[in-house]
N, C-alpha and C positions, 0 to 999 in steps of 0.2 A: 346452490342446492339447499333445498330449506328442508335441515336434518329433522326438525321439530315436531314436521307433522307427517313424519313416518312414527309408527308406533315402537317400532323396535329401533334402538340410537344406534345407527350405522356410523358416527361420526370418527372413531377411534378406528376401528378398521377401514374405512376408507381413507383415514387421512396415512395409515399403515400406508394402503395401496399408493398414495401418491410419492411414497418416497420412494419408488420407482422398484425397491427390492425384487417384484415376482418379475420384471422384465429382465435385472441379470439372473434370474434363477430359471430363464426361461419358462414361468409358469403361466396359467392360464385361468381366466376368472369369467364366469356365468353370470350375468343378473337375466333374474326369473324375476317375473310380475307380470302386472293385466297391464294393457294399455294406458301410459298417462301419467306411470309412479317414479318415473326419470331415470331407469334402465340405458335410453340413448344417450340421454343427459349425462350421465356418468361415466356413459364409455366414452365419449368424446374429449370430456374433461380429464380423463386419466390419459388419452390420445395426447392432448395440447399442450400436457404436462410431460410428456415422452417429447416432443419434436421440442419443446424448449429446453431437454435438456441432450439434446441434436442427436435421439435417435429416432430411425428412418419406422415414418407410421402410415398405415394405409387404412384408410375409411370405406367399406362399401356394405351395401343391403343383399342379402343371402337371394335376393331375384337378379341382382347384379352380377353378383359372383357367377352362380351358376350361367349368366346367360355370355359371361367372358368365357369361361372355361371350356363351354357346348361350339361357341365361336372359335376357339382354338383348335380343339379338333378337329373341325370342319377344314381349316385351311394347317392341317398338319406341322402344328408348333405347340402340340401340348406337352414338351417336353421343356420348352421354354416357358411356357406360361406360368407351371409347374414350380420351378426354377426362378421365376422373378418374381412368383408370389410370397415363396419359401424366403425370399431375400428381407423385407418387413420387418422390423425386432418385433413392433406391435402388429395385428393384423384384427381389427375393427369388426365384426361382420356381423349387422343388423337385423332384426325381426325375423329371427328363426322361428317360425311357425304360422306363418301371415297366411301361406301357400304349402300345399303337398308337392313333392316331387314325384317326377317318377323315378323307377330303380337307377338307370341309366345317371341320372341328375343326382342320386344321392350317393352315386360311386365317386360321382366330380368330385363329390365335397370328401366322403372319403380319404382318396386320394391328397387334395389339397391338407385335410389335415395327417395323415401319414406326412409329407413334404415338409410339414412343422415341428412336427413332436418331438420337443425333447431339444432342439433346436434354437426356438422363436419364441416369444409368447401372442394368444392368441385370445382377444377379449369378443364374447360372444351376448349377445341378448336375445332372450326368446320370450311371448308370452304362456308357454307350456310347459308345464312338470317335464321330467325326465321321463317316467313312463309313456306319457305321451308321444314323444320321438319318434317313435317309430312310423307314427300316421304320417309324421312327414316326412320321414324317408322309403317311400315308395312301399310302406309297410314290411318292411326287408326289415326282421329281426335282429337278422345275423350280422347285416351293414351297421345298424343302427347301435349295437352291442359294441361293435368295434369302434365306431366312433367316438362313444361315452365313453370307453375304456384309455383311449387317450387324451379324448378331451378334457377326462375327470382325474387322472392319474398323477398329475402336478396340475392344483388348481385352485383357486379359493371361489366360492358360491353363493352369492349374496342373492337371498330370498328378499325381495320388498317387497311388503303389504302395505295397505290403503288404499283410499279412492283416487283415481285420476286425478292431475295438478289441474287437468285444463276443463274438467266438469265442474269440479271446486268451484271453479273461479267462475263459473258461468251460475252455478248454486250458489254462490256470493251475492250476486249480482243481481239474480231471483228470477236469471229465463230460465231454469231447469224447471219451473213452476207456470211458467207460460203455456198456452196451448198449444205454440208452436211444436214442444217437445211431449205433445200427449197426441197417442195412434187418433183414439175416438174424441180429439175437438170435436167441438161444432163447427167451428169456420173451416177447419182442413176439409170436414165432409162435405163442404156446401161447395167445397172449389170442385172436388172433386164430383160433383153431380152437375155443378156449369157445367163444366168442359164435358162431362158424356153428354148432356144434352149438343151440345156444340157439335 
């Protein structure tokens, strides 16, 4: 992870986090950012850092979760599910805010994190402020209240700023300047007036 060309030097508290402390202390950590600033990056690496030092880690995208969880219910083991998810010392769960839920879908999670709190610890990435939350949990205030309140209660928060690693590197390279990545080219609108003629 190239601390360098974040603006603000995460290097000292993130290398905090890797010596694994907030996992015995059960706590739990946010990275917030736009797409691209290495929020999954980070979870992961603090993940592979937990299973080498052989505690039990679980990886999954909050469209993932919810769609195990909606699948448990249905065949009547969501008290097992429940139960084997709570079991994770880490527990991974990716791009919170990609997709709205509905209320039903944001009890899942809920639920799931009630199951950990205080417990497990529990590494989260979202690209949405906290205020925001609420749009994706099925606009439920009151859900959405509760969930921040444990999810935020033992936790550390790491805000990253800057542009996308992987626009960079295309603005490096100098297609971000191309017409391919401009609406009104001329050659995109000529393709597009072949093919209507067509």
């Amino acid at each position: 992870y190239k601390y360098r060309l974040t603006p603000f030097t995460y290097l000292y508290f993130i290398e905090e986090l890797a010596s694994l402390n907030f996992v015995k202390k059960h706590e739990n950590i946010i990275f917030l950012g736009q797409p691209g600033v290495g929020k999954t990056h980070l979870a992961i690496a603090l993940g592979y850092k937990a299973v080498m030092n052989r505690y039990k880690v679980r990886f999954t995208s909050i469209t993932e979760l919810i769609s195990d969880a909606n699948k448990a219910k249905r065949e009547k083991r969501y008290d097992s599910f429940l139960k084997n998810i709570s079991m994770a010392s880490v527990l991974i769960i990716d791009e919170i805010g990609y997709f709205n839920m509905s209320k039903e879908d944001a009890n899942h999670f809920f639920q799931i994190i009630c199951a950990r709190y205080e417990k497990s610890s529990t590494i989260l990435t979202s690209n949405l402020i906290f205020s925001q939350w609420s749009q994706v949990f099925g606009g439920d205030k009151i859900v959405t209240t509760a969930i921040l309140d444990r999810v935020l209660h033992h936790s550390h928060v790491i805000n990253i700023q800057g542009e996308s690693y992987r626009l960079k590197e295309k603005k490096d390279q100098g297609i971000l300047n191309s017409d391919i990545y401009k609406f009104g080219a001329k050659s995109s609108t000529k393709m597009v007036e072949k093919t209507e003629v067509v």
